[in-house]
C-alpha positions as CSV (number, residue, x, y, z in Angstrom):
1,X,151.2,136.8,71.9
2,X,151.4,135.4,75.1
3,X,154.2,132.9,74.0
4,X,155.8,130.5,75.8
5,X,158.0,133.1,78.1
6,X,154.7,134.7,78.8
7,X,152.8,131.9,79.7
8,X,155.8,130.3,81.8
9,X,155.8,133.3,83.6
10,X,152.5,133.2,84.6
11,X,152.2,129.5,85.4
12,X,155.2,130.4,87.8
13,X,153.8,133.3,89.4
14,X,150.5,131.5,90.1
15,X,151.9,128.4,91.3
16,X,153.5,130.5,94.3
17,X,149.5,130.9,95.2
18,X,149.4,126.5,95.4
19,X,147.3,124.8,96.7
20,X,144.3,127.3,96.1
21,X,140.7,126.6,97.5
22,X,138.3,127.8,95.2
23,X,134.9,128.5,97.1
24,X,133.2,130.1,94.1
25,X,133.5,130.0,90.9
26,X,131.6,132.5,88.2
27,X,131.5,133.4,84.9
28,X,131.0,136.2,82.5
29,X,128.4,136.3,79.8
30,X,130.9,135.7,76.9
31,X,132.0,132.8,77.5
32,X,130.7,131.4,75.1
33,X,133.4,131.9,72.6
34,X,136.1,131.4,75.1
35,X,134.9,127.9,76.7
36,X,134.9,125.2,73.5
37,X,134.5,122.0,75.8
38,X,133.0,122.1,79.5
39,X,132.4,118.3,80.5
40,X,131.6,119.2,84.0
41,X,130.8,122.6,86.1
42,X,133.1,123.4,88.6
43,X,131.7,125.5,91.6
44,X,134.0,124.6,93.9
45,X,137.2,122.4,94.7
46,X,141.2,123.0,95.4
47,X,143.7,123.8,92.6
48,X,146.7,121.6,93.2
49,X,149.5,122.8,90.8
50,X,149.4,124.3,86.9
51,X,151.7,123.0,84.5
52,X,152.5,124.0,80.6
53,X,152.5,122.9,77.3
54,X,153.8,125.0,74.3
55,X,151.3,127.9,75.2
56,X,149.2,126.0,77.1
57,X,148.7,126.2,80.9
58,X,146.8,123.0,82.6
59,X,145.4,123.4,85.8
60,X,145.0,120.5,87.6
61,X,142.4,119.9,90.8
62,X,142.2,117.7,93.8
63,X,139.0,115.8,92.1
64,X,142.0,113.5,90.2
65,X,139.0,113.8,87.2
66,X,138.7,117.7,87.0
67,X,141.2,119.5,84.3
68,X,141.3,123.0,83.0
69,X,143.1,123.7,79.8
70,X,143.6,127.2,78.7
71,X,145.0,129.1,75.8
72,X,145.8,132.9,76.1
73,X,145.3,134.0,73.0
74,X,145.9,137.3,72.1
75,X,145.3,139.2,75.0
76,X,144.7,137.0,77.5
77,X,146.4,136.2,81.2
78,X,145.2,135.1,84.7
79,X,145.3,137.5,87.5
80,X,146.2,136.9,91.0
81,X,144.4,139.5,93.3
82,X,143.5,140.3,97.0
83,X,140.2,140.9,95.8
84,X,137.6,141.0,92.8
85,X,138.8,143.4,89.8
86,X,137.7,146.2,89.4
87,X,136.7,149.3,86.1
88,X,137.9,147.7,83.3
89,X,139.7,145.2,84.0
90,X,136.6,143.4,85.8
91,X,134.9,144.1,82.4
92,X,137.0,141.4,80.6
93,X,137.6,139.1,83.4
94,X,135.6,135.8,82.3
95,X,136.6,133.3,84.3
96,X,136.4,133.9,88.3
97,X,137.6,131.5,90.7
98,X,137.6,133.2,94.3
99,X,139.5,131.6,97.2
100,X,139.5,132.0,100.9
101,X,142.6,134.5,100.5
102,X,142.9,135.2,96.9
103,X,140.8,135.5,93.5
104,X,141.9,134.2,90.5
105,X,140.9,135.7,87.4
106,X,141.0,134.7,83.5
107,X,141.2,138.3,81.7
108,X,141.3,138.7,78.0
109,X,139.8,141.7,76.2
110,X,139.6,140.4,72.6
111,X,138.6,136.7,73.8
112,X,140.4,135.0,71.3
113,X,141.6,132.6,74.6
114,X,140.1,128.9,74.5
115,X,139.4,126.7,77.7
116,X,138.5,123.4,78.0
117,X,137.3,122.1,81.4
118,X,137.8,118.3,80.5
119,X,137.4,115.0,82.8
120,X,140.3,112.9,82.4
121,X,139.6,110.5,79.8
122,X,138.6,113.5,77.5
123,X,142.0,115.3,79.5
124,X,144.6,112.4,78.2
125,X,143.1,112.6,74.9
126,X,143.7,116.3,74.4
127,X,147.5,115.9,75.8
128,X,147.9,113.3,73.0
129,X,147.8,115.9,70.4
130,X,150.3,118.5,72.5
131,X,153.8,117.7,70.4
132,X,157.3,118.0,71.7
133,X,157.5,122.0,72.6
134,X,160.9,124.2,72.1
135,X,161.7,123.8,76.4
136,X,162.2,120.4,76.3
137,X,165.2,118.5,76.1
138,X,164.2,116.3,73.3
139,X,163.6,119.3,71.7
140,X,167.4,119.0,70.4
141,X,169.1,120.3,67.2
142,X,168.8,117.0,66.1
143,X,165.0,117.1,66.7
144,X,164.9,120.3,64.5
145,X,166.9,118.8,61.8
146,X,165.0,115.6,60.9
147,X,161.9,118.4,61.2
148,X,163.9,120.6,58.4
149,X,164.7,117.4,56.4
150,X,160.9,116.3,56.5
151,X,159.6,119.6,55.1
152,X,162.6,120.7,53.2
153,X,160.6,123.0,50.9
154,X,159.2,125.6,54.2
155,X,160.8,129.0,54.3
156,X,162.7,129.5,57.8
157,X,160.9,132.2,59.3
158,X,157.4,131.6,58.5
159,X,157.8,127.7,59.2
160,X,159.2,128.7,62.7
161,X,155.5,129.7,64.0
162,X,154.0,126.1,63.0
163,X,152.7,124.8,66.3
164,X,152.4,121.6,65.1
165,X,156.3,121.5,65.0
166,X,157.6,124.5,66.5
167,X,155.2,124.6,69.9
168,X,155.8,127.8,71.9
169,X,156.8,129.8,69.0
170,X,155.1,133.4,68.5
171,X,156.2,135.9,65.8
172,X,158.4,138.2,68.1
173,X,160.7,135.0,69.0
174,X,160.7,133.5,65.4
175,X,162.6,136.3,64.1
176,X,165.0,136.8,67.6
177,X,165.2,132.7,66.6
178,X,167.1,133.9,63.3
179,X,168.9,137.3,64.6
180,X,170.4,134.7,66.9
181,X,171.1,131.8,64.7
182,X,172.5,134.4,62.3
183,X,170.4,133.2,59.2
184,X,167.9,135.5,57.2
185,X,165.0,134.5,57.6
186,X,163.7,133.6,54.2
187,X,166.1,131.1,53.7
188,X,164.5,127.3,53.0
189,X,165.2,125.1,55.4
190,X,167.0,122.2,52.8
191,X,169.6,124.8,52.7
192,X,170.1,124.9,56.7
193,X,173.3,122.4,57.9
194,X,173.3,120.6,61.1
195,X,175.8,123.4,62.6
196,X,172.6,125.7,61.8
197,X,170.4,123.7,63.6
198,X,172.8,123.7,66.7
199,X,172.8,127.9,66.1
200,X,168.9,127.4,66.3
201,X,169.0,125.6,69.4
202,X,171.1,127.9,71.5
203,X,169.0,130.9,70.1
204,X,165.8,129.4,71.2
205,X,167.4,128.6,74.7
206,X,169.2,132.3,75.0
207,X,165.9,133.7,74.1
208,X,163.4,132.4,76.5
209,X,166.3,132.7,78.8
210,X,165.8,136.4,78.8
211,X,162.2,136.6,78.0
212,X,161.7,134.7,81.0
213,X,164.6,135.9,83.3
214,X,162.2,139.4,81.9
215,X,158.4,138.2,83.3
216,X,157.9,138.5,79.8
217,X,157.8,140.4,77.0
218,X,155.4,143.2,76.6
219,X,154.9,145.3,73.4
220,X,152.7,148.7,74.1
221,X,149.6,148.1,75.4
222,X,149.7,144.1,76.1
223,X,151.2,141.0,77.6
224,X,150.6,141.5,81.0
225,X,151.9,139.2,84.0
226,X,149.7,137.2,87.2
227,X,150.0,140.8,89.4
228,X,148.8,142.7,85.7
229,X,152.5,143.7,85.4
230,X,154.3,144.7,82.0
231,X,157.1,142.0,81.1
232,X,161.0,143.0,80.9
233,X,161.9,140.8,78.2
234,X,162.0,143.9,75.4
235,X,165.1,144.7,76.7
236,X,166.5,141.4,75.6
237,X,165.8,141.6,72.0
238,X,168.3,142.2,69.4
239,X,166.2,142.9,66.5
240,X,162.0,142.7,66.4
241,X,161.0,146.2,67.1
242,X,164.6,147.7,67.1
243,X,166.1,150.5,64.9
244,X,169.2,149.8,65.6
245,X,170.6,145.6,65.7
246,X,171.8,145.0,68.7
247,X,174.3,142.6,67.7
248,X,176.7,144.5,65.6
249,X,175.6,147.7,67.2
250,X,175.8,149.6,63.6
251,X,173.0,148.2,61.3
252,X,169.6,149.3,60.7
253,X,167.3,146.5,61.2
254,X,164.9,145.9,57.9
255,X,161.1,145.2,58.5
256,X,159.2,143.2,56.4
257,X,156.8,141.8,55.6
258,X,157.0,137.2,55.1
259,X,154.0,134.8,55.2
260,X,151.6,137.8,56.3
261,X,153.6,138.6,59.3
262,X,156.2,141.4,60.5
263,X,159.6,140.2,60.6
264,X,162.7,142.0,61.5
265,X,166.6,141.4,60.5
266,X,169.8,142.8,60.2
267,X,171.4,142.9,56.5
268,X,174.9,142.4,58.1
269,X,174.7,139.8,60.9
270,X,172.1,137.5,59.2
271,X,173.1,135.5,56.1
């Protein structure tokens, strides 16, 4: 958490604020943990557009060989603001990029967000190893089948938060993924038919549908959006954090406990 919703909704929100003019940019002193590649130092410049990537965001510059990749993390999020943050907020803010209008701001409490500021040799190289994320259209149930075929032994839930095949995945959408596609969720994947792999594929589209239609999804004290905003998205979930499933209506939604993570389903709908 952020997920892909999340971090869509922020890349939309800020690019509303394109082109920015960044006429300082600062720091904090814990950086070090956040920034794992920093082939130039930028002070100043333009921020032409910000794109994503599974749950990456790239920032792109008007120096055609100046790129910022971030990760969120945990916790993390940019903030769009009139002015500097302030109490705690300001606190955890570790990237600072103040325009002539508006200041941009990296905040992430626990700092388990990464950031590479890469030139774009180094830029093209890190892209390479992005793969195919769940929003794009060759992202198909076709796409997900030979994936299920290759590694027929996985179990579906846990093999759902693999970024290296299911980019843009977090936990709370892996199990909406199988409330959705009506499968449990500790089914193998050898066992899952091609007219399960089309289920998947609507689920993942309904979902981020809503997450997103939602600024996001926020659970207690987190996610929050560009203008620090809590995310709408709960509202769209049938069965991670419910009592009740909100499919059949009737069911009390099981929590447990598969590959070290919470997962949620409904006994009746899910098979």
């Amino acid at each position: 958490m952020p997920e892909l919703p999340e971090v869509e909704t922020i890349k939309s929100q800020l690019s509303d604020f394109l082109p920015m003019k960044i006429i300082k940019t600062s720091f904090s002193d814990k950086t070090s943990r956040l920034i794992r590649q920093q082939d130039f130092v930028i002070k100043d410049g333009i921020i032409t557009s910000i794109s994503r990537k599974g749950k990456f965001l790239i920032f792109r510059f008007e120096n055609e060989n100046h790129f910022l990749i971030s990760h969120l993390g945990m916790s993390g999020t940019w903030r769009i603001s009139d002015q500097k943050l302030q109490g705690l907020e300001a606190k955890h803010a570790h990237i600072i990029f103040e325009g002539d209008s508006k200041v941009l701001s990296y905040v992430d409490p626990r700092r388990f967000g990464l950031a590479y500021f890469l030139n774009k040799n180094n830029y093209e190289l890190k892209c390479q190893s992005f793969p195919i994320d769940i929003s794009e259209n060759a992202f198909d149930a076709n796409h997900i089948f030979k994936i299920f075929k290759t590694y027929p032994n996985k179990t579906l839930k846990p093999f759902l938060l693999d970024q290296k095949h299911f980019s843009g995945v977090g936990n709370y959408i892996a199990s909406e993924i199988c409330a959705r596609a009506r499968l449990l969720p500790n089914r193998q994947v050898n066992t899952l038919s091609k007219k399960d792999c089309n289920n998947i594929k609507a689920a993942i589209d309904l979902i981020i549908y809503g997450a997103i239609k939602g600024s996001g999804t926020t659970f207690g004290g987190g996610y929050r959006d560009a203008f620090g905003e809590k995310g709408e998205g709960v509202n769209h979930l049938v069965v991670f954090h419910q009592q009740t499933c909100q499919l059949c209506k009737k069911t009390e939604v099981i929590k447990s406990n598969l590959g070290g993570r919470g997962t949620f389903h409904c006994p009746r709908c899910q098979k």
